[in-house]
C-alpha positions in Angstrom: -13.2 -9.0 -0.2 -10.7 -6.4 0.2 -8.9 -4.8 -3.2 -5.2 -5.7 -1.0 -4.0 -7.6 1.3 -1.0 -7.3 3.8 1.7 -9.9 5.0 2.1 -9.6 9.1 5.9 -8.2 8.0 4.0 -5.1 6.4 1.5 -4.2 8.8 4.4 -4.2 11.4 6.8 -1.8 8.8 3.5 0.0 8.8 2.7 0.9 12.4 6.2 1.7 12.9 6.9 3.9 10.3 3.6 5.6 11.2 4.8 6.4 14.7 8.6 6.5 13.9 8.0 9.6 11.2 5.0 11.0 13.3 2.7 10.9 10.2 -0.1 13.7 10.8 -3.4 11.8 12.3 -5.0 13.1 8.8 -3.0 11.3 6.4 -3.5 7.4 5.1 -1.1 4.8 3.9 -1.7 5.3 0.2 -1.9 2.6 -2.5 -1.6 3.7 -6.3 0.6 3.6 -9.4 4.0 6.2 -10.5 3.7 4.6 -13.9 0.5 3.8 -16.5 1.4 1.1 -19.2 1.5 -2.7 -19.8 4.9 -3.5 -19.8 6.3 -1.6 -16.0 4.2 -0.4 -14.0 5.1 0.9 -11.2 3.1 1.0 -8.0 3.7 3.1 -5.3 2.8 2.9 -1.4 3.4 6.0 1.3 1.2 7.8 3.5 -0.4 10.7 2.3 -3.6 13.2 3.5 -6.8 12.4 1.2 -8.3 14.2 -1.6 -11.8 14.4 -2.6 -11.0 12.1 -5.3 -10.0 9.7 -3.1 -11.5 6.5 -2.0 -11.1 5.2 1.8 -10.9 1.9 3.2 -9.9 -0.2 6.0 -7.7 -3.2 5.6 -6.5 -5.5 8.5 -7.0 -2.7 10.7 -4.8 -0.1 8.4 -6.6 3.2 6.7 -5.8 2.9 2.9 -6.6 5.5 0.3 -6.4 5.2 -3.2 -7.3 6.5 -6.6 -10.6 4.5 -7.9 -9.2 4.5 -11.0 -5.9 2.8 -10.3 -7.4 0.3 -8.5 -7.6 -2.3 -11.1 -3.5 -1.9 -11.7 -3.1 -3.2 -8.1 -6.6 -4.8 -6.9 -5.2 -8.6 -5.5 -2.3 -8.0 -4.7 -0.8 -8.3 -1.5 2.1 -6.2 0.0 4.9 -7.4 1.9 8.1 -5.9 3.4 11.6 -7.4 2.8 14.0 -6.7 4.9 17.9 -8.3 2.4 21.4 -7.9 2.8 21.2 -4.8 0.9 18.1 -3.3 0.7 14.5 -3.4 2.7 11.4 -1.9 1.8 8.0 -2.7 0.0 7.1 -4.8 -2.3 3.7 -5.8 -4.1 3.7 -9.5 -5.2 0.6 -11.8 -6.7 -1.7 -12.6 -3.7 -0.9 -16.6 -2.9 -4.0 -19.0 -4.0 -5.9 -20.1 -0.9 
């Protein structure tokens, strides 16, 4: 089972974005967290190069990299991208029961 999932909308924002702001071959989408308590947190998603911290995985064909100690903030959930009226961008939401 993998730790997140991905709507077809953000694997698309993803492989554009990737060629669009000709991210470096050596740098991953990153998954992780800006923010570490109960009430907000607040994850984050951008591409970035890996550390030796770092754990690696592929998911629906996209390179992820994330802290193994954040992973519990955002393991399940699924990302989308919204493109509204007024704004467009990322968002993490519950992952839908099968």
């Amino acid at each position: 089972m993998d730790i997140i999932t991905f709507t077809p909308a953000a694997i698309a924002a993803i492989l554009k974005y990737k060629q669009t702001l000709q991210i470096p071959a050596d740098h991953y989408l990153r998954v992780g967290i800006r923010q570490k308590n109960e009430t907000n947190k607040r994850l984050l998603i951008g591409f970035d190069a890996s550390n030796f911290k770092d754990k690696k995985a592929t998911i629906q064909g996209i390179e992820v990299i994330y802290s193994p100690g954040e992973v519990f903030f955002f393991s399940g959930m699924q990302i989308d991208y919204v493109e509204e009226e007024n704004r467009k961008g990322f968002t993490f939401v519950e992952k839908p029961k099968p």
